[in-house]
Backbone as a printed PyTorch tensor [residue, N CA C, xyz], in Angstrom:
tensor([[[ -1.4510,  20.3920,   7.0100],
         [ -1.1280,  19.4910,   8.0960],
         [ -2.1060,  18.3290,   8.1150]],

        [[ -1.4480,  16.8570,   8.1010],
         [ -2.8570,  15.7070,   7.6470],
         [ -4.1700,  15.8630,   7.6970]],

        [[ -4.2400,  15.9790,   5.8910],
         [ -4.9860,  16.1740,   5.1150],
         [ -6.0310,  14.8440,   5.5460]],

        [[ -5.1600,  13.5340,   5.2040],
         [ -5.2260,  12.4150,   5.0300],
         [ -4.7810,  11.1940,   5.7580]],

        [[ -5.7510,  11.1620,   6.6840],
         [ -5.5940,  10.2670,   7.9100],
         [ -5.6540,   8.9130,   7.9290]],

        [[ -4.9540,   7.8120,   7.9520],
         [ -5.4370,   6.5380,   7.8250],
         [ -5.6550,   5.7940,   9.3930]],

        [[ -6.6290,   5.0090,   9.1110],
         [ -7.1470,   4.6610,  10.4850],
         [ -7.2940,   2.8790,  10.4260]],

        [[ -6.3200,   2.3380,  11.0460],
         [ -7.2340,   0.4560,  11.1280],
         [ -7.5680,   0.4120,  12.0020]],

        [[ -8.5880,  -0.3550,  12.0050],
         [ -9.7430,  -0.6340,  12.9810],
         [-10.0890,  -1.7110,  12.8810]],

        [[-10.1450,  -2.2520,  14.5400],
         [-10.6680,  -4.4510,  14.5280],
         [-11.3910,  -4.2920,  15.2100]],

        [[-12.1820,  -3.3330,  16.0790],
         [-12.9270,  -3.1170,  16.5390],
         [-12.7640,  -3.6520,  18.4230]],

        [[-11.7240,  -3.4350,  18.6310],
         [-11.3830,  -3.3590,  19.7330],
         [-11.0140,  -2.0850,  20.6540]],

        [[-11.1090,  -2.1170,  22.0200],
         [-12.1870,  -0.9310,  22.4280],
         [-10.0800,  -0.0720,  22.3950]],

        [[ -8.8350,  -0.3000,  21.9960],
         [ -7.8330,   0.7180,  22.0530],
         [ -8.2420,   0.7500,  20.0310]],

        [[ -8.6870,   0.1600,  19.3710],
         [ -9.2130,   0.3240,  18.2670],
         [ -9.5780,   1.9760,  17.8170]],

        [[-10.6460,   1.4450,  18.8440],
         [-11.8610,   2.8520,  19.0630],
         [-11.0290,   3.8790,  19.8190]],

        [[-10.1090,   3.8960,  20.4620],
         [ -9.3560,   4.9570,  21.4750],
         [ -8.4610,   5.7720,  20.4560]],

        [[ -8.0540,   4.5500,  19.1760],
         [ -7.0780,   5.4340,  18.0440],
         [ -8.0380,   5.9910,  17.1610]],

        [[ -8.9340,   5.3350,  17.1770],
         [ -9.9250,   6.0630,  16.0060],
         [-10.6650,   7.5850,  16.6680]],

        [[-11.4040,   7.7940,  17.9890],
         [-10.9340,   8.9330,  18.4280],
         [-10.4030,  10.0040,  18.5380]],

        [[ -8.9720,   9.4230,  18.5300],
         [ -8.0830,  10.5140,  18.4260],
         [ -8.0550,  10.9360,  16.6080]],

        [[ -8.0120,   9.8860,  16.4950],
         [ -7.5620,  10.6490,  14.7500],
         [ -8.6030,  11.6990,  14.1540]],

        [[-10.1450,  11.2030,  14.6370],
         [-10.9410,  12.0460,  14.9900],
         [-11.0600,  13.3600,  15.0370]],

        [[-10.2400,  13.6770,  16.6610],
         [ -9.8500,  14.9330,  16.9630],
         [ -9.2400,  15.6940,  16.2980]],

        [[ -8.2430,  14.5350,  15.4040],
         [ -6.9470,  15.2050,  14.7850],
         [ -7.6900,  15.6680,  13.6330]],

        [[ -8.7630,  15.1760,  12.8190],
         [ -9.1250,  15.6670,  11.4430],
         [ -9.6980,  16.6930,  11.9060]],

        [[-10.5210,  16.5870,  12.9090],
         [-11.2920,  18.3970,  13.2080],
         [-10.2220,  19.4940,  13.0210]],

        [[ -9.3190,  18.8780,  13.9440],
         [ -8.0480,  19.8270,  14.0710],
         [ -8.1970,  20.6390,  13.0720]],

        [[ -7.4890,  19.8070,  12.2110],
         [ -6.7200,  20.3480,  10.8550],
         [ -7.7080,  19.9790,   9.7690]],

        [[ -8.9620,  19.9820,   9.7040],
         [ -9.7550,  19.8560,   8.5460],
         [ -9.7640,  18.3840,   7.4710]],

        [[ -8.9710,  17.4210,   7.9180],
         [ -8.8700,  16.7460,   7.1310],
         [ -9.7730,  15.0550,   7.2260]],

        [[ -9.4370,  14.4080,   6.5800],
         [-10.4160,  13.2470,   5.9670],
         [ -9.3410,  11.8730,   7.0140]],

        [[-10.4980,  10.9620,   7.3840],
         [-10.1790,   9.6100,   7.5070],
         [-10.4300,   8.2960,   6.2650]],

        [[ -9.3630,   7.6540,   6.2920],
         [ -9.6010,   6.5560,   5.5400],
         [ -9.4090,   5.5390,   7.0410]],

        [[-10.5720,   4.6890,   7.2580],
         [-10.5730,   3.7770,   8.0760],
         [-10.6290,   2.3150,   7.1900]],

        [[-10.0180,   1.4740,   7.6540],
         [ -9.2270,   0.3310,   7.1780],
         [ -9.6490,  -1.0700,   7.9780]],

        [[-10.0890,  -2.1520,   7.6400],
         [ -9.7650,  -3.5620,   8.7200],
         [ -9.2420,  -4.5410,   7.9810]],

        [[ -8.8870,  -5.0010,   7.9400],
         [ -8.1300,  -6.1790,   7.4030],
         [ -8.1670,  -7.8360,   8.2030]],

        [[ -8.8230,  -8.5950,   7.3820],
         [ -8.9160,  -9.9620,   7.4210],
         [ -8.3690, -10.7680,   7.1970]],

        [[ -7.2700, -11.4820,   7.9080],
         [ -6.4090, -12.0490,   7.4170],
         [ -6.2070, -13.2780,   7.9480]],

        [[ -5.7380, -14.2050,   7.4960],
         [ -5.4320, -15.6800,   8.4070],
         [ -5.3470, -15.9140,   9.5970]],

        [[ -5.1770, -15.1560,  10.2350],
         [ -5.3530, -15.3650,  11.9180],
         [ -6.7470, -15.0780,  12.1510]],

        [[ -7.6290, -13.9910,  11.9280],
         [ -8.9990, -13.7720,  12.1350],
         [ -9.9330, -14.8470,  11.5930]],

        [[ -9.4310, -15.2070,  10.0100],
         [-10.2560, -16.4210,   9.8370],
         [ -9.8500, -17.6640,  10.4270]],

        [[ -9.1080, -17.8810,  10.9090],
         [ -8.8050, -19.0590,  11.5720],
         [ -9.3310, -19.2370,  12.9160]],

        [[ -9.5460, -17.5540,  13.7040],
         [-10.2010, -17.4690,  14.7160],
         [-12.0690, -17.6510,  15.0860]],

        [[-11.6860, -17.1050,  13.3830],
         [-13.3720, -17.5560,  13.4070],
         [-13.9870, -18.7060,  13.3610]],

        [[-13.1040, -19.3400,  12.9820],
         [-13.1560, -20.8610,  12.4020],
         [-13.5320, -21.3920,  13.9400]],

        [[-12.7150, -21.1290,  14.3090],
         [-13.2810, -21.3930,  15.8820],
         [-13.7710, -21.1140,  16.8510]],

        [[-14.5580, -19.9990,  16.6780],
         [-15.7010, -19.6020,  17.2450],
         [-16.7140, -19.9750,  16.8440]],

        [[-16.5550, -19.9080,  15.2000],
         [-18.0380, -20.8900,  14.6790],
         [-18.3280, -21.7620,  14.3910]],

        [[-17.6220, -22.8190,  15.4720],
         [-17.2900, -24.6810,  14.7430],
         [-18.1260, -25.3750,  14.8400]],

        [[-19.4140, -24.8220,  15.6670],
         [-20.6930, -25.6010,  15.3080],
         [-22.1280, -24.7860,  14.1160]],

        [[-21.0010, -24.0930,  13.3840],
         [-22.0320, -23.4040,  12.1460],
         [-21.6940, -23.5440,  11.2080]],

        [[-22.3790, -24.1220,  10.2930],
         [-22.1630, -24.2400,   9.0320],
         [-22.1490, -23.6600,   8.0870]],

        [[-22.3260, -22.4530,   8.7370],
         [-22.1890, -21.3030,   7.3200],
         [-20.7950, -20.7010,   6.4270]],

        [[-20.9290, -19.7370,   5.7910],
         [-19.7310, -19.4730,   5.3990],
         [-18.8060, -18.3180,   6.1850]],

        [[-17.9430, -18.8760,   7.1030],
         [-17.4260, -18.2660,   8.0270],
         [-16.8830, -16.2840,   7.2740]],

        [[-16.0580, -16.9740,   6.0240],
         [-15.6910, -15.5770,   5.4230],
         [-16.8430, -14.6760,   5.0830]],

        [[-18.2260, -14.5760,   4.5510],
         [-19.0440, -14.2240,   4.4330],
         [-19.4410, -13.6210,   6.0050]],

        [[-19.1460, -14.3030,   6.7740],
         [-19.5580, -13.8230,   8.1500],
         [-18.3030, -12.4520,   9.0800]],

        [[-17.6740, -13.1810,   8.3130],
         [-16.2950, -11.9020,   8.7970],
         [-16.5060, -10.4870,   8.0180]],

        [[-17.0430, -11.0240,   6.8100],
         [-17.0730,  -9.9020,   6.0610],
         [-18.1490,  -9.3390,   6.5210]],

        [[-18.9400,  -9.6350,   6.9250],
         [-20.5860,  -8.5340,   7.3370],
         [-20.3390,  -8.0770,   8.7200]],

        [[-19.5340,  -8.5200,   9.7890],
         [-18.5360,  -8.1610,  10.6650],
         [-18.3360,  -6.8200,  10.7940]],

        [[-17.1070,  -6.9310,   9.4720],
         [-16.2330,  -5.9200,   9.6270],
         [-17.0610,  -4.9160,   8.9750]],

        [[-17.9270,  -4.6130,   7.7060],
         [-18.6140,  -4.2170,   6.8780],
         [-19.5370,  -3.3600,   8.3410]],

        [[-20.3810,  -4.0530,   9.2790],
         [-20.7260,  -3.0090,  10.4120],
         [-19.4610,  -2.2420,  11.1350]],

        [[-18.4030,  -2.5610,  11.1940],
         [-17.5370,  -2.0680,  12.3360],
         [-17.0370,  -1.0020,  11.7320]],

        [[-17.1290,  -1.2540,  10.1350],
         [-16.4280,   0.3030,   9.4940],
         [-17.3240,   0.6560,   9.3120]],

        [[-18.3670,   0.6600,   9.1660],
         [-20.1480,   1.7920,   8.9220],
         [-20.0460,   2.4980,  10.0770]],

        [[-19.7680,   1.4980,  11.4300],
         [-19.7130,   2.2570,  12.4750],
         [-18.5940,   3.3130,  12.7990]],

        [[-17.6760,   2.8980,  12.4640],
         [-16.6210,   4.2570,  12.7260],
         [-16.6930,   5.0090,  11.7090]],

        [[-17.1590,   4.7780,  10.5490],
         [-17.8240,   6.3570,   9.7250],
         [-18.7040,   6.7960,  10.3210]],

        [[-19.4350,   6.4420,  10.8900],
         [-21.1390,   7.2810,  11.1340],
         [-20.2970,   8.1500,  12.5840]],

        [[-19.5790,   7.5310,  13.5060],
         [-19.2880,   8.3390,  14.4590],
         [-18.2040,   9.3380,  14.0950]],

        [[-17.1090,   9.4480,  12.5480],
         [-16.4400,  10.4060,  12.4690],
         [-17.7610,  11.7250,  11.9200]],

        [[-18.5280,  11.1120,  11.0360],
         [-19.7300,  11.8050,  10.4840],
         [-20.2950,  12.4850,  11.9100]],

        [[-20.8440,  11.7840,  12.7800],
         [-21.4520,  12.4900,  14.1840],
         [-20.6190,  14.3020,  14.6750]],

        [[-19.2480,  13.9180,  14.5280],
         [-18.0400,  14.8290,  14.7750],
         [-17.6790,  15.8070,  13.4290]],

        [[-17.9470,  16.0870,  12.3170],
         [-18.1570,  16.7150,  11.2410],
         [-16.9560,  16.4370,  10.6430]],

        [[-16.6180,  14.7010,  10.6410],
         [-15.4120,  14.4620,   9.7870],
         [-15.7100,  13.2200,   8.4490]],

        [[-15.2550,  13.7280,   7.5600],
         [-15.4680,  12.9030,   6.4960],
         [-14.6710,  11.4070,   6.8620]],

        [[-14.9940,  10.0090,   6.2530],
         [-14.5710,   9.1310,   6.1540],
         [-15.0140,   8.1250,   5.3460]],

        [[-13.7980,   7.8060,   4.4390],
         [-13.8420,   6.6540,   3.5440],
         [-13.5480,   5.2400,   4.3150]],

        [[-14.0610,   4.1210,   3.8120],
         [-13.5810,   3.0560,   4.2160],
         [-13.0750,   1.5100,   3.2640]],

        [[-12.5780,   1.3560,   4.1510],
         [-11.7590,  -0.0480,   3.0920],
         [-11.6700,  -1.6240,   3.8330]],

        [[-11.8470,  -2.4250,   3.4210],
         [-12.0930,  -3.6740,   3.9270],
         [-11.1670,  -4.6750,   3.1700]],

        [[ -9.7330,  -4.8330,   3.5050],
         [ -8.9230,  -5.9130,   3.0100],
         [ -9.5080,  -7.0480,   3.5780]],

        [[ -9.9860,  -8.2910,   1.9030],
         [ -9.8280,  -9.2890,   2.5900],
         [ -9.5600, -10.2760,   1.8910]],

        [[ -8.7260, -10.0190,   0.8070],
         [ -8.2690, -11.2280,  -0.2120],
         [ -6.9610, -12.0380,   0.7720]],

        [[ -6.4300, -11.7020,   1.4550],
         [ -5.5340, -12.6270,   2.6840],
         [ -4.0600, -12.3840,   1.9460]],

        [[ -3.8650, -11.0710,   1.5500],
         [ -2.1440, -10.7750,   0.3370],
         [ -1.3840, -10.1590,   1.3030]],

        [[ -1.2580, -11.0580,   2.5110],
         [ -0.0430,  -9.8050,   3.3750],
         [ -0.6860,  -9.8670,   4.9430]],

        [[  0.2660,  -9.9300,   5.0550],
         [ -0.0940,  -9.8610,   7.0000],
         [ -0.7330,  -8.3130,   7.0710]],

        [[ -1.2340,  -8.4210,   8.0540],
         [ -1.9430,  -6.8450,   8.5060],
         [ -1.2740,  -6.0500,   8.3180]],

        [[  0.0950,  -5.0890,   9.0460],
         [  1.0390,  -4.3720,   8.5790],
         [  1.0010,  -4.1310,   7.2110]],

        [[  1.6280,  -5.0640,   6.3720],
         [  1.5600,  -5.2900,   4.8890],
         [  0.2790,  -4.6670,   4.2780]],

        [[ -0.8890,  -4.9480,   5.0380],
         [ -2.1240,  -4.5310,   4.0380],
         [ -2.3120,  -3.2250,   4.4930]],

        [[ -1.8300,  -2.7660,   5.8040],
         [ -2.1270,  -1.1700,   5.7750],
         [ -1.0060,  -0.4240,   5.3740]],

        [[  0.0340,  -0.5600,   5.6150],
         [  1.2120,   0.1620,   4.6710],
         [  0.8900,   0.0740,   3.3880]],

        [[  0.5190,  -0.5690,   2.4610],
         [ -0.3340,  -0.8570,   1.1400],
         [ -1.3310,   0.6180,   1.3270]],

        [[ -2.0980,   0.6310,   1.9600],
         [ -3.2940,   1.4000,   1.9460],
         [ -2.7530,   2.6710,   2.5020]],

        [[ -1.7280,   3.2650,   2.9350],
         [ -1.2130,   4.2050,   3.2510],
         [ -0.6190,   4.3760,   1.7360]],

        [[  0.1410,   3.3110,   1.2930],
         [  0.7400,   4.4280,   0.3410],
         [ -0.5780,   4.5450,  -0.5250]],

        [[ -0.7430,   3.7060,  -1.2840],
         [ -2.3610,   3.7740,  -2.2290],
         [ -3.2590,   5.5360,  -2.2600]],

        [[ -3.5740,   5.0750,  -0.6520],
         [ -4.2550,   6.5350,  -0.5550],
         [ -3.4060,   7.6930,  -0.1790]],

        [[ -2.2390,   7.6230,  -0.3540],
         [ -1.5540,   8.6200,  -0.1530],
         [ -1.5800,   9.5090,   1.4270]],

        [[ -1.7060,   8.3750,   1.9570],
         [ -2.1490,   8.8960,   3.8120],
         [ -0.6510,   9.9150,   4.4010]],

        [[ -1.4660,  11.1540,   4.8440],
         [ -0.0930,  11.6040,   5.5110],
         [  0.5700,  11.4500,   7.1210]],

        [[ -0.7630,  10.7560,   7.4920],
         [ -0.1970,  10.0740,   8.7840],
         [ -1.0840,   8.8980,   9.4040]],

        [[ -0.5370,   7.8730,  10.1450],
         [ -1.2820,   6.8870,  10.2670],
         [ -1.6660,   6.6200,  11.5860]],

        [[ -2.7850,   6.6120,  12.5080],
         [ -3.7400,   7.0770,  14.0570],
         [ -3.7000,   5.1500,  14.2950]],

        [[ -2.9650,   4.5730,  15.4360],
         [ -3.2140,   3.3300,  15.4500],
         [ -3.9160,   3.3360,  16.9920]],

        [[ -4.4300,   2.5950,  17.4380],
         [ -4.8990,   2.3340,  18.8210],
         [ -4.0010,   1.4240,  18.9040]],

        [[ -3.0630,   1.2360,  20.2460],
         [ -2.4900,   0.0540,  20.5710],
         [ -2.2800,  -0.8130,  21.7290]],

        [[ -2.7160,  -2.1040,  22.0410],
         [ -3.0830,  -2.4260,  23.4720],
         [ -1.9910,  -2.9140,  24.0340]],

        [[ -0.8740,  -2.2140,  23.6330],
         [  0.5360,  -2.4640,  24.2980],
         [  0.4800,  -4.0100,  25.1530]],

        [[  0.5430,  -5.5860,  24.6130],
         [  0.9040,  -6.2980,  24.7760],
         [  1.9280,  -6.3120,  25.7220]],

        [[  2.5090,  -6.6940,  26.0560],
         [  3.5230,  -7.3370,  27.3020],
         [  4.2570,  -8.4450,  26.6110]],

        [[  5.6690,  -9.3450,  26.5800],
         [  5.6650, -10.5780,  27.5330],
         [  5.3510, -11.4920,  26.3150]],

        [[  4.4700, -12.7520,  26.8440],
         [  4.2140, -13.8620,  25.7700],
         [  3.0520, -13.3710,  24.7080]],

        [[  2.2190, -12.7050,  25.3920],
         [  0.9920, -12.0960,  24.2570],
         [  1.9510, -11.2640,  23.4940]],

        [[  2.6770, -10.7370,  23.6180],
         [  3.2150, -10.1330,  22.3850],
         [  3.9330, -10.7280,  21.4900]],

        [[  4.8670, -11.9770,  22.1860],
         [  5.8010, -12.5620,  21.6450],
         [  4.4540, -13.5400,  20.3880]],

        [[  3.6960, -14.1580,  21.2920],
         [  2.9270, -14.8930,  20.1030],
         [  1.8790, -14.2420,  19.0500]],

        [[  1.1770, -13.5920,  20.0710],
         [  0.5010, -12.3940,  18.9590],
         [  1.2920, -11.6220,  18.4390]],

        [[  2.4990, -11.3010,  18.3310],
         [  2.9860, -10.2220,  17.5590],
         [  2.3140,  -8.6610,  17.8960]],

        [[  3.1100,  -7.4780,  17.0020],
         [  2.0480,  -6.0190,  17.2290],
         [  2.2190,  -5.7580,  16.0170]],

        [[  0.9600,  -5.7240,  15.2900],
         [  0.9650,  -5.2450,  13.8540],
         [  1.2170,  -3.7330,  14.0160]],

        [[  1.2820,  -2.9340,  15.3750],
         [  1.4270,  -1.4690,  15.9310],
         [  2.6780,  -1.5610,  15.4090]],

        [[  3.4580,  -2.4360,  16.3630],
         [  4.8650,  -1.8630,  15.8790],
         [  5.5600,  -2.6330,  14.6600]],

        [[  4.8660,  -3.1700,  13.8330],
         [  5.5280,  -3.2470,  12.4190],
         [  4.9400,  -2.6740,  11.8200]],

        [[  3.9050,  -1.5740,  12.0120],
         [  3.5110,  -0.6260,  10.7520],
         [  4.5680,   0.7370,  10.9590]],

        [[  4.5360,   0.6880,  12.8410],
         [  5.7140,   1.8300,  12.9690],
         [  7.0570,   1.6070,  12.3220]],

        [[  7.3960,   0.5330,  12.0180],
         [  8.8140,   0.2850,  12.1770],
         [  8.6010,   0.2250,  10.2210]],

        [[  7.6520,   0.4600,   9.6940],
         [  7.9690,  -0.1490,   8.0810],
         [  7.1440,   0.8100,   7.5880]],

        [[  5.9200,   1.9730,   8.1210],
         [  5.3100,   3.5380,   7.3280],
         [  6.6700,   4.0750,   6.5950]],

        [[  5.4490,   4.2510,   5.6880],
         [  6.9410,   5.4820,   4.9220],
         [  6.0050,   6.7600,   5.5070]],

        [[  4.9900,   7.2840,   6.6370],
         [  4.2320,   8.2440,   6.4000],
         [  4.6110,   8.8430,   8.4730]],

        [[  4.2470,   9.5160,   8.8790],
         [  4.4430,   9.4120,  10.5020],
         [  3.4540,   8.7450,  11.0970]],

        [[  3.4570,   8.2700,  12.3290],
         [  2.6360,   7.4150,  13.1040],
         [  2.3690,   7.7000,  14.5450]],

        [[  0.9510,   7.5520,  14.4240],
         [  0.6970,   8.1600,  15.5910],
         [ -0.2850,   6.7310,  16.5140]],

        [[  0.5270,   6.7480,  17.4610],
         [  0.2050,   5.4920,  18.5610],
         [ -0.2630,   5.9270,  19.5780]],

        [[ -1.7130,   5.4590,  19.6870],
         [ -2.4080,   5.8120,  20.9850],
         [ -2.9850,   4.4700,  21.6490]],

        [[ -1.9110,   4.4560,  22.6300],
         [ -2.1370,   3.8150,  24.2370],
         [ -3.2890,   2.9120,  24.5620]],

        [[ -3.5770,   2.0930,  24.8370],
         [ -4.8680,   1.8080,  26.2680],
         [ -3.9760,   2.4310,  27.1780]],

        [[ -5.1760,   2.7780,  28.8670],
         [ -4.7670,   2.5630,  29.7000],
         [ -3.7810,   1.8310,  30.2150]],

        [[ -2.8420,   1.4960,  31.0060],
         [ -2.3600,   0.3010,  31.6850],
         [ -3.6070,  -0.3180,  32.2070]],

        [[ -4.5650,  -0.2120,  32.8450],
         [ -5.2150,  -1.2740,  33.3730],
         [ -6.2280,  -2.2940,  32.3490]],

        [[ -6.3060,  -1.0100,  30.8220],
         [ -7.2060,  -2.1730,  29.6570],
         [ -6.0230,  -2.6640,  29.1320]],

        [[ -4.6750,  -2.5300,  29.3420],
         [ -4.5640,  -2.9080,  28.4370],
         [ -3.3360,  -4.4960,  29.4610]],

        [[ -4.2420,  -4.5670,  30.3880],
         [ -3.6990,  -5.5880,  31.2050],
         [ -4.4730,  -6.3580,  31.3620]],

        [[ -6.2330,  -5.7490,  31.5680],
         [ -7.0620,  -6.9310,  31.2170],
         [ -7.1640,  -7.1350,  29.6120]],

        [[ -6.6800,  -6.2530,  28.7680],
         [ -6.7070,  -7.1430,  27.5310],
         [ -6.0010,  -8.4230,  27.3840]],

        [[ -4.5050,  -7.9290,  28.1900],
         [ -3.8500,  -9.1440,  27.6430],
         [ -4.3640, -10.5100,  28.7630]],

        [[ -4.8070, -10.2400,  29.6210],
         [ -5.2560, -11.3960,  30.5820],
         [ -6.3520, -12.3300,  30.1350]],

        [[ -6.9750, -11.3200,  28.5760],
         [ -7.6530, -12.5650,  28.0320],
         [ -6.6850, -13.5950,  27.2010]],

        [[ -5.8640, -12.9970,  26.7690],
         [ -4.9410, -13.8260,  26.2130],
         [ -4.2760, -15.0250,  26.2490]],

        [[ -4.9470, -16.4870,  26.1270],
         [ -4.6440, -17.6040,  26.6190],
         [ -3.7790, -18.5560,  25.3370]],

        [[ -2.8950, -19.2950,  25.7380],
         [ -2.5330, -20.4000,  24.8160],
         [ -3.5360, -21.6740,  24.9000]],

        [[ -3.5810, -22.0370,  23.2030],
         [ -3.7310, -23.1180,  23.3610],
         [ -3.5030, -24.4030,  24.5100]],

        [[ -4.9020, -24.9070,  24.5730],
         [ -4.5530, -26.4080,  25.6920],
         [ -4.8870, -27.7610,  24.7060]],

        [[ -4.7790, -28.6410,  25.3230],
         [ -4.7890, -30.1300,  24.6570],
         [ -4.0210, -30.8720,  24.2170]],

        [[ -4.5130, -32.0210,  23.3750],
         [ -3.3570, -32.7470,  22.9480],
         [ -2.1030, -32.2080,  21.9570]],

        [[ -2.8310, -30.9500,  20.9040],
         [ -1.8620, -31.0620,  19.8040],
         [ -1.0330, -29.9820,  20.7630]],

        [[ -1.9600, -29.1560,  21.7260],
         [ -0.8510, -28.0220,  22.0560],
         [ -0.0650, -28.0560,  22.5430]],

        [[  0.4060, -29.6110,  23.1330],
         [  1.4170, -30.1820,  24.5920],
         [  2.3820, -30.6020,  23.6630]],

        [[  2.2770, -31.1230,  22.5910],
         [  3.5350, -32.0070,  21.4120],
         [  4.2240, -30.9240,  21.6560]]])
């Protein structure tokens, strides 16, 4: 019974709520996490604008990022007596979905632990849910774990559109 757990992780706190559980689930049944993040054109573009007064190399900076965020969710499956591998997509070959269905089949995952901050409304419509296009396109079962309703209402309340000139055209 999953052997072989796959886990993505952006390091957001329903992130950490799926990683958790999958957690639980490897104690369960003895088996291994592969934890996953993926960098893709929207994150670097986000970064781009968070770091528009640094001159450094933004991808280099995403990458040492994510490089702590998966050390960190190994060391805490390790804390819990669960093994975990990790993987860091970031050549930009595929929307998120795409790069973890990739890494499900690859590693041969027999089920896939997502955290999901159940969007609403326009945050979903513009952000999209890479949740429910990995559900809707696994060849493996999927297991979707929740925020709260109330995180996952102040999540989306951070959720703002663009303002200014280009965003009014």
């Amino acid at each position: 019974m999953y052997q072989r757990i796959l886990v993505p992780v952006d390091g957001s706190s329903t992130s950490g709520r799926g990683l958790g559980e999958a957690i639980r689930l490897a104690r369960l049944t003895g088996g291994r996490l592969r934890l996953v993040h993926v960098i893709d054109e929207l994150s670097f573009a986000l970064a781009m604008d968070a770091y528009a007064g640094y001159a450094g190399d933004w991808l280099k900076e995403l990458r040492a990022g994510a490089a702590k965020l998966l050390e960190e969710g190994r060391a805490q499956a390790a804390a819990q007596g669960v093994d975990a591998d990790v993987v860091l997509c970031d050549s930009f070959k595929g929307t998120v979905h795409e790069q973890v269905i990739a890494q499900a089949i690859a590693s041969q995952a027999e089920v896939i632990v997502i955290g999901t901050h159940g969007r609403r409304g326009l945050g979903r419509w513009v952000m999209g849910s890479s949740a429910e296009h990995i559900l809707r396109m696994s060849p493996v079962p999927v297991l979707l774990v929740r925020a709260p309703e109330e995180l996952a209402k102040a999540e989306s309340e951070r959720f703002t559109l663009p303002v200014g000139e280009v965003a009014s055209q």
